[in-house]
N, C-alpha and C positions, 0 to 999 in steps of 0.2 A: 505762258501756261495754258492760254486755252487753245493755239496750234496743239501743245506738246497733246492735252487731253484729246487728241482726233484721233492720235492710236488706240488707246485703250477703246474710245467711244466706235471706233473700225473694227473693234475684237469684239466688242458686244454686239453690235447689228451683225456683222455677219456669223454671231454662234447661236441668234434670235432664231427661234421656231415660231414664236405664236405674233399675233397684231398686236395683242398687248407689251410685249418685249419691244418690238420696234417703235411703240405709241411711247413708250419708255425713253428708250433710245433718243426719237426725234425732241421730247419735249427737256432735254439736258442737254441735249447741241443746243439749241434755242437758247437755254439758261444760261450758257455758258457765255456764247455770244454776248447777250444782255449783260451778263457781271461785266464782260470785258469793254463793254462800249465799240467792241472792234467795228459797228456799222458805222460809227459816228468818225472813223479815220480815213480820210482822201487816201487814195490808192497811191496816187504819186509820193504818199508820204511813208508808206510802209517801207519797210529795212527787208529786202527780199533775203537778203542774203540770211539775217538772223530767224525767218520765217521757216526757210531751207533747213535750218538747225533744228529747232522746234520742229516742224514735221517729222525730224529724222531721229529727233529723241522721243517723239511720239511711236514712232515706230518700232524703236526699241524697247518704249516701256511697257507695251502689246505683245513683242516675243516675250518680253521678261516674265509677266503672267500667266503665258502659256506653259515656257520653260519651266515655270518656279510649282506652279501646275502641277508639269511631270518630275520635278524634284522630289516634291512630298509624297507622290504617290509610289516612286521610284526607292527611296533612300527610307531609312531609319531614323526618329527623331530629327534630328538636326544635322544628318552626314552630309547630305547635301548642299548644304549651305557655306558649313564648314570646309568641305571641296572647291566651293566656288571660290568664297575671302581666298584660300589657297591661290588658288590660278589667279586671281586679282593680283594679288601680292607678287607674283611672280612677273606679271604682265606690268605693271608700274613700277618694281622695284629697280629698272636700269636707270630710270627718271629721277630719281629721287637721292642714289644712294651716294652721289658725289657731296651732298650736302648733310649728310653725319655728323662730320664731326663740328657744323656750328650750332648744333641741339644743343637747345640746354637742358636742364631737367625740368622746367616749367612748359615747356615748349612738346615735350615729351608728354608729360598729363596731359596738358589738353587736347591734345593729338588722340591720346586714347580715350579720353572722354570724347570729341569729337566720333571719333571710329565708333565706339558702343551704342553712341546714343543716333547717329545718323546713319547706321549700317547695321549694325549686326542685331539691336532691338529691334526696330520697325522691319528689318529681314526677316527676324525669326518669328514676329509676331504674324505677317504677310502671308510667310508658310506655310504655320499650324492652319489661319483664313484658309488658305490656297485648298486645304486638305477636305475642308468642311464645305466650300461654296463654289459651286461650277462656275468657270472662269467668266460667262455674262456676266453671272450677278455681280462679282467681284471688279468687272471692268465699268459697272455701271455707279457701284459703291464708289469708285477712287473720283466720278462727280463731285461729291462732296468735298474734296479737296479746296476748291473755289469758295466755298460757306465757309469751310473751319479758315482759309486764307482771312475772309471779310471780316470775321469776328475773329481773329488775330491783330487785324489793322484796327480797327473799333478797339482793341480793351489796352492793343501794347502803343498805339501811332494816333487814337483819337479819330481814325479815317472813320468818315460816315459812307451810307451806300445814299444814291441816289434812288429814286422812286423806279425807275426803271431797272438796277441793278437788283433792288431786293425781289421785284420782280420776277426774274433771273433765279435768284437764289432760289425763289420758293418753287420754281418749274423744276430747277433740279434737286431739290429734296424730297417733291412729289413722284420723280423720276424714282428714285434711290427707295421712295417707300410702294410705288406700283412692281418693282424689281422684287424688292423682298417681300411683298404682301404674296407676291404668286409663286415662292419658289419657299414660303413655308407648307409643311408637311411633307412634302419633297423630298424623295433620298438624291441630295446633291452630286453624289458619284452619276447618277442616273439623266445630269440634266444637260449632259455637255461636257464637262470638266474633269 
């Protein structure tokens, strides 16, 4: 997760205009680090190959913001979105469709519960964002993923942070609140995005 976050955290610094955007920027790479312990792992022990991944879904989750960006400002309501799940479905559907017929009907529900709640909700909620926050702030915001991850493991797994990781967290919710303290009063169309 905190490879995959160097995209988005790549789309904020390089849409940064001011010192305080990049004082931003630096002090949520830092947190993120910090959350993940990444200094505390010998280099000969990293999985280069799965880092390769992560970088490369970082990368995409960077276009996807910019993309989804010009979606909302592009498309009506929700057509945009609704175009994309389309070509998705098209694009996965040769994968998938040899195994039909051993669906069941329970297999079915959750599948669409699965699709709603991990795709087309936090999509269309991401969108309506998209519309309203220049893609910085928004690249800066998805920081916070790492906190809501910590207090996810803390209330469902019992995981504590260490002194170091809260640490971490609190760099980047400082980060996430220097982003939005300076791009209120702001016509967000105006600030990049």
């Amino acid at each position: 997760m905190t490879v995959e976050f160097l995209g988005p955290l790549t789309l904020a610094t390089a849409l940064s205009r001011r010192a305080r955007d990049l004082a931003a920027v630096g002090a949520a790479a830092v947190g993120v680090v910090l959350i993940s312990r990444a200094f505390q792992t010998p280099v000969a022990d990293l999985e280069w190959t799965g880092l390769g991944l992560a970088a490369l879904a970082g990368a995409c989750w960077a276009a996807y913001i910019v993309a989804s960006g010009r979606a909302g400002r592009e498309f009506a309501r929700l057509d945009g979105l609704a175009l994309a799940m389309t070509v998705a479905l098209i694009v996965v559907l040769p994968f998938g469709v040899a195994s039909v017929p051993s669906w069941s009907g329970e297999a079915v529900a959750k599948g669409l519960g699965i699709a709603v709640l991990s795709s087309v909700l936090p999509y269309s909620l991401e969108l309506s964002a998209l519309r309203h926050l220049s893609a910085r702030v928004f690249g800066v915001l998805l920081s916070l993923e790492p906190a809501a991850a910590a207090l996810a493991g803390l209330l469902v797994l019992g995981q504590r942070l260490s002194a170091t990781q809260t640490a971490g967290m609190a760099l980047v919710v400082l980060a996430s609140t220097l982003v939005m303290g300076a791009s209120q009063g702001k016509d967000p169309a105006a600030s990049g995005g």
